[in-house]
C-alpha positions as CSV (number, residue, x, y, z in Angstrom):
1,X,10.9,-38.1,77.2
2,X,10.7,-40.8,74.8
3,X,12.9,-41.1,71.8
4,X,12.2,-42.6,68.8
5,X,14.5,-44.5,66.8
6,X,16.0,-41.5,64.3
7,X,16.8,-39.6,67.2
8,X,13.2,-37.1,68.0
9,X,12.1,-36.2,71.4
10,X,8.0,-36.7,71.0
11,X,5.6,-36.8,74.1
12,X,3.7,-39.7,72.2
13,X,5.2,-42.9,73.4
14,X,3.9,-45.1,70.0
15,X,4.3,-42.8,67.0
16,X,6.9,-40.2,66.5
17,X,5.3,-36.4,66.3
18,X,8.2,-35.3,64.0
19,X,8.5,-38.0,61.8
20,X,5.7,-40.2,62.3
21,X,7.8,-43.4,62.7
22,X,6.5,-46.3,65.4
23,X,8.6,-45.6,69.3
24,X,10.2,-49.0,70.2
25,X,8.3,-50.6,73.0
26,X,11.2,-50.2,76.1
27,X,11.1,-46.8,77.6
28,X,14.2,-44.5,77.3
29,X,17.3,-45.5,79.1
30,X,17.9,-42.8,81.6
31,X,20.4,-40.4,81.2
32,X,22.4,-38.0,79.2
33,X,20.6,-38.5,76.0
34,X,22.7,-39.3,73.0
35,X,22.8,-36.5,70.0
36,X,20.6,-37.7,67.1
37,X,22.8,-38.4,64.3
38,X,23.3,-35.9,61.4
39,X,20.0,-36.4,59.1
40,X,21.4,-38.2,55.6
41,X,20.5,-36.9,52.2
42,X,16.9,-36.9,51.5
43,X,16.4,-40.6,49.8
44,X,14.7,-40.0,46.4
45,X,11.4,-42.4,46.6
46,X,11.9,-44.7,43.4
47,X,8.7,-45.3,41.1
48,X,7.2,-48.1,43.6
49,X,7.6,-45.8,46.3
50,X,5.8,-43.6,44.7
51,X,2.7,-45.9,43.5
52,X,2.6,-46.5,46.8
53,X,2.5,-42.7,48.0
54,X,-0.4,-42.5,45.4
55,X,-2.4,-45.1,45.7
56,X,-2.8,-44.6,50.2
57,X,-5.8,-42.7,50.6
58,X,-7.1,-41.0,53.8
59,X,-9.7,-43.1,55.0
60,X,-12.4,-40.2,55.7
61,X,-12.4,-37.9,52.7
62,X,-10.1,-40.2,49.9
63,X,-7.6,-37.6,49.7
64,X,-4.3,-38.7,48.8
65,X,-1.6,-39.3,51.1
66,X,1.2,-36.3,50.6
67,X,4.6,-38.0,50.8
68,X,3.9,-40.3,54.0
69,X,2.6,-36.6,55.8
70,X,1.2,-37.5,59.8
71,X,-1.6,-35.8,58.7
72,X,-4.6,-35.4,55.8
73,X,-4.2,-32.2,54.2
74,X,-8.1,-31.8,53.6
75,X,-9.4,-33.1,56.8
76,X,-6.5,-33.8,59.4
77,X,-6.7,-37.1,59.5
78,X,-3.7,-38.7,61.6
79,X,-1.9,-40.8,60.2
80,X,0.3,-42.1,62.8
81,X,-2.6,-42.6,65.2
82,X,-5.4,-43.9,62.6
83,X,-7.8,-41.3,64.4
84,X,-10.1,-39.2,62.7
85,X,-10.6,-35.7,63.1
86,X,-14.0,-33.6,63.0
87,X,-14.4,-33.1,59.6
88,X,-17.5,-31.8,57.6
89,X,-18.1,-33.3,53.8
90,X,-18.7,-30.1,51.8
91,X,-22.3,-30.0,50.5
92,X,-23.2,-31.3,47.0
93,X,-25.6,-30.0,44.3
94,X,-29.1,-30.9,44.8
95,X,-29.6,-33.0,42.0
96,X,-26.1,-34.5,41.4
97,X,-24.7,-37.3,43.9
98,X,-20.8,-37.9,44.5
99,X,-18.9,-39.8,41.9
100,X,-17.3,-42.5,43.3
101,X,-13.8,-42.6,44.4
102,X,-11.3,-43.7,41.6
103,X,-10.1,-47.4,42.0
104,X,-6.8,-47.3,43.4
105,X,-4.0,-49.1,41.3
106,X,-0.9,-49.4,43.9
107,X,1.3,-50.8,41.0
108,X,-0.1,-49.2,38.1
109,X,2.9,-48.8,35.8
110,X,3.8,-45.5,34.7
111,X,2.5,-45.5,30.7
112,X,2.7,-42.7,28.6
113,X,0.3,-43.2,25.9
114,X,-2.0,-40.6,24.1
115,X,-5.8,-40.2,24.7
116,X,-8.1,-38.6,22.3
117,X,-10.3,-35.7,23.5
118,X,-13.7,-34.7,22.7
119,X,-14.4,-33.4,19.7
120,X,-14.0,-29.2,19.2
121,X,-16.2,-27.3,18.2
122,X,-13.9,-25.4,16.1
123,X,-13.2,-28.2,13.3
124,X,-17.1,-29.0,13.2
125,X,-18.1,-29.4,10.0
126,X,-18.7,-26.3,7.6
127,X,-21.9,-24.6,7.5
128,X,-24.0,-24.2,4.5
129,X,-24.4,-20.5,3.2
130,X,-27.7,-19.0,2.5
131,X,-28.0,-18.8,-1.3
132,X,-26.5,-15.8,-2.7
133,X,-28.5,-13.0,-5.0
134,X,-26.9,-13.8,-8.8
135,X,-24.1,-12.0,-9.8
136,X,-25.2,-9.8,-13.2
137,X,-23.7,-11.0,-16.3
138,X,-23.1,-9.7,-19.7
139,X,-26.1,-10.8,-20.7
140,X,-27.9,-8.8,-18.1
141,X,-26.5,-5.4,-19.4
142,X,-24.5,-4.7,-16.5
143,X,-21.2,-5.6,-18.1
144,X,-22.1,-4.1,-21.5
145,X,-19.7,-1.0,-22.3
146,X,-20.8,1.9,-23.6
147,X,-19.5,2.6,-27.1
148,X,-16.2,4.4,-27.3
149,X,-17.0,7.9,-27.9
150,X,-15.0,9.7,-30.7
151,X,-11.7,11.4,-30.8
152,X,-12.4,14.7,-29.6
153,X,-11.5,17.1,-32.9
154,X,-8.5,19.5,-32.4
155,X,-8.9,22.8,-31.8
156,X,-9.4,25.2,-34.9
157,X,-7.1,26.7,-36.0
158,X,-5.3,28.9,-38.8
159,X,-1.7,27.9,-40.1
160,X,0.3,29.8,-42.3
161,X,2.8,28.2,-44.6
162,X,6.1,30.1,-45.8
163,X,7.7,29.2,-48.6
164,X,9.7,30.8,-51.6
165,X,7.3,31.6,-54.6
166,X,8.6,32.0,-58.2
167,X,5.8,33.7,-59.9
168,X,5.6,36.6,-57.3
169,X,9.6,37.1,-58.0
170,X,9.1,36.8,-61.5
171,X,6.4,39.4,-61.1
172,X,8.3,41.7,-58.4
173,X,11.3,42.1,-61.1
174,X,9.1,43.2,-63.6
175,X,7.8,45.8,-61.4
176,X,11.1,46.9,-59.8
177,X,14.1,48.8,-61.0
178,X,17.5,48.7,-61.6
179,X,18.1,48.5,-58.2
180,X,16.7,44.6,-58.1
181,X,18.8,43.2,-61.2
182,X,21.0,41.6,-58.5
183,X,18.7,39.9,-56.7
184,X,18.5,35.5,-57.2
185,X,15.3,32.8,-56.3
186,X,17.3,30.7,-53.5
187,X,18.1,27.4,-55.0
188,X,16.8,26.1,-52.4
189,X,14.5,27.4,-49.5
190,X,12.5,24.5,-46.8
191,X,8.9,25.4,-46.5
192,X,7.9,26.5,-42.5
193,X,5.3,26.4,-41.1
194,X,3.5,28.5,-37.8
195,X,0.2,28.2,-36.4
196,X,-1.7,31.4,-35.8
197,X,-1.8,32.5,-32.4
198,X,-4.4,35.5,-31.4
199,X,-4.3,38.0,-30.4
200,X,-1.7,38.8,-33.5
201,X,1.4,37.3,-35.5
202,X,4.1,39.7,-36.5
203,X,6.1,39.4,-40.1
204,X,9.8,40.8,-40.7
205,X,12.9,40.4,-40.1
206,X,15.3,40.3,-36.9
207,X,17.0,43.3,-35.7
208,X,20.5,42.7,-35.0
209,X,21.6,45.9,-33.4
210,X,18.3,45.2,-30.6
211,X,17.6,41.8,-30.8
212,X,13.9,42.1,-31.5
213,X,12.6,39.5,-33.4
214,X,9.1,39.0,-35.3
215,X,6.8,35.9,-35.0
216,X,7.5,35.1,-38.7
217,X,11.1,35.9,-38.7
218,X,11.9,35.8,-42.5
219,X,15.6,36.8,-41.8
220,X,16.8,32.8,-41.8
221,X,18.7,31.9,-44.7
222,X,17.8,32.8,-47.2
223,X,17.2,36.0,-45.7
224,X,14.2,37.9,-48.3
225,X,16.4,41.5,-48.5
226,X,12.8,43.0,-49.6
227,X,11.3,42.7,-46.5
228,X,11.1,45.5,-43.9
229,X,11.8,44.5,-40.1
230,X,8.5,45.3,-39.1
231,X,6.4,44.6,-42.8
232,X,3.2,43.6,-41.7
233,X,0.9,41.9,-39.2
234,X,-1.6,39.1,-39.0
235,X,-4.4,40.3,-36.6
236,X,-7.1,37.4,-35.4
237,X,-11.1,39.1,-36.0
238,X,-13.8,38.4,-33.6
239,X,-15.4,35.2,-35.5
240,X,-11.8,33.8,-35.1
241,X,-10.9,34.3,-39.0
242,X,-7.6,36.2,-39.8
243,X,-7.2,39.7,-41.5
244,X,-3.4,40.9,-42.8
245,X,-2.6,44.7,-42.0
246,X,0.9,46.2,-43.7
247,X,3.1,48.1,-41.4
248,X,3.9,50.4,-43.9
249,X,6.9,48.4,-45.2
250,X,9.0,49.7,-48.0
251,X,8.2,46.9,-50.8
252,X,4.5,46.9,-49.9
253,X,2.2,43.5,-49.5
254,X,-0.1,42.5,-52.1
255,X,-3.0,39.3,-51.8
256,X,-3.3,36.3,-54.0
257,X,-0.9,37.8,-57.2
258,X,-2.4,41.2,-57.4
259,X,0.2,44.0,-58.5
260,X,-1.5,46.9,-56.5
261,X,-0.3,46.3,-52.4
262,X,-3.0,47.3,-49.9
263,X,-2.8,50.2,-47.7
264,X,-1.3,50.6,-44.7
265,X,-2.8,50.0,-41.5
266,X,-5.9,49.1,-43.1
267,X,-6.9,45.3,-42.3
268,X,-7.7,43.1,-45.2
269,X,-10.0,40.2,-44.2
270,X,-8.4,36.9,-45.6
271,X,-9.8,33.3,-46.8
272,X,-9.0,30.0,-47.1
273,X,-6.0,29.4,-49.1
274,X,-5.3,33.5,-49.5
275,X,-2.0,33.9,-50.5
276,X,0.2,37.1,-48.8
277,X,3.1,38.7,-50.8
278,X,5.6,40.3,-48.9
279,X,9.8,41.1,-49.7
280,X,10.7,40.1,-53.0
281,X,9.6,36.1,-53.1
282,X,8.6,35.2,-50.4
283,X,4.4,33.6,-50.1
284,X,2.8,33.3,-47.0
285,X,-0.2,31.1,-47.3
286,X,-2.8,30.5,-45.0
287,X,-5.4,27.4,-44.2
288,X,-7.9,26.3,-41.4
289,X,-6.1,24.2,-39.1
């Protein structure tokens, strides 16, 4: 059997079946045949090699040559042998005919340069809106505010203002005994104030020994000795106006200076600015809040 010159038994007396390379023209030497040698390191093809590699073509379909293969990998064209192979041409598009085959450039260099591509159709240029209804404006009345309604007006109410009175002590002495020759106008006495509260607001003085104490707690220095711990009560009506009705205290209460105190659990309806007398100075006023 034939051996070609790296050493491969092939049946083929001119080309090599394993490596494609040309037999030498004696025929084998008979014989033991020698061992082919120990295959090298694969030889890296350097850039004309491979020009070369690209630019062969197979001569029936224009496919390019795969690193010096025997054979066309598209329609088996050998290589070695120059014979072609059956091989059927795909069929085209009716309408469209084959491009051409590129030119082949077998020492092209190898240039790295930059080629612009088509333009996209994502940076095309902007499309015009469609015109837009007009945005209202203050001269439209859109934008116009409604006038800022007024403060809403508190809640009626009734207060009642506490303070020290000197003409209803002067008056109380007069009336009183012995008994109240002790008794002094504080010096000094701030004016309170509480707002009325249904369904009632008690007046008196604190209870120690219990604890219990009334709304208007009249106790606070200076403490008013003439006035009972439970005196009297302020008691809302149904129109939302106040009426005073006296617990039965032991000094009595009298309205707006008088010297004759009302009776007891009887309700006296009171007005704007009545004044209440109850201990022995003490004025309890009251106004619309």
């Amino acid at each position: 059997m034939p051996t070609c010159p790296n050493g491969h038994q092939s049946v083929a007396d001119d080309w090599c079946e394993v490596c494609g390379h040309r037999m030498s023209g004696t025929p084998a030497a008979t014989g033991p045949v020698a061992p082919p040698p120990p295959p090298g390191p694969p030889a890296y093809p350097g850039p004309a090699a491979e020009a070369t590699m690209q630019a062969e073509l197979c001569p029936q379909c224009r496919t390019p040559r795969e690193a010096q293969a025997p054979f066309c990998e598209e329609c088996a064209y050998n290589f070695m042998l120059q014979s072609p192979s059956p091989y059927v041409a795909p069929p085209q598009p009716q309408g469209f005919e084959s491009a051409p085959p590129p030119p082949a450039h077998p020492q092209a260099p190898h240039t790295f340069e930059y080629h612009g591509s088509r333009p996209s159709r994502i940076n095309r240029p902007a499309e015009p809106l469609a015109p837009q209804p007009p945005v209202p404006g203050p001269e439209d009345g859109d934008w116009i505010l409604p006038p800022p309604s007024a403060p809403a007006a508190p809640p009626a109410g009734w207060i009642a203002v506490i303070a020290p009175d000197r003409d209803y002590f002067r008056s109380m002495m007069n009336r009183s005994g012995p008994e109240a020759a002790g008794l002094n106008l504080p010096a000094y006495s701030p004016e309170q104030q509480c707002r009325l509260t249904g369904p009632q607001v008690t007046i008196g003085r604190r209870r120690h020994s219990t604890g219990e104490s009334p709304d208007i707690d009249l106790s606070r220095p200076p403490e008013d000795p003439g006035v009972s711990h439970q005196h009297a009560v302020l008691v809302e009506q149904p129109d939302g106006s106040w009426a005073v009705v006296d617990q039965d205290s032991t000094n009595g209460t009298t309205i707006n200076g008088s010297e004759d105190p009302i009776q007891p659990y009887v309700p006296v309806p009171l007005q704007e600015g009545d004044r209440v007398h109850v201990g022995a100075w003490t004025t309890i006023t009251v106004h619309r809040g």
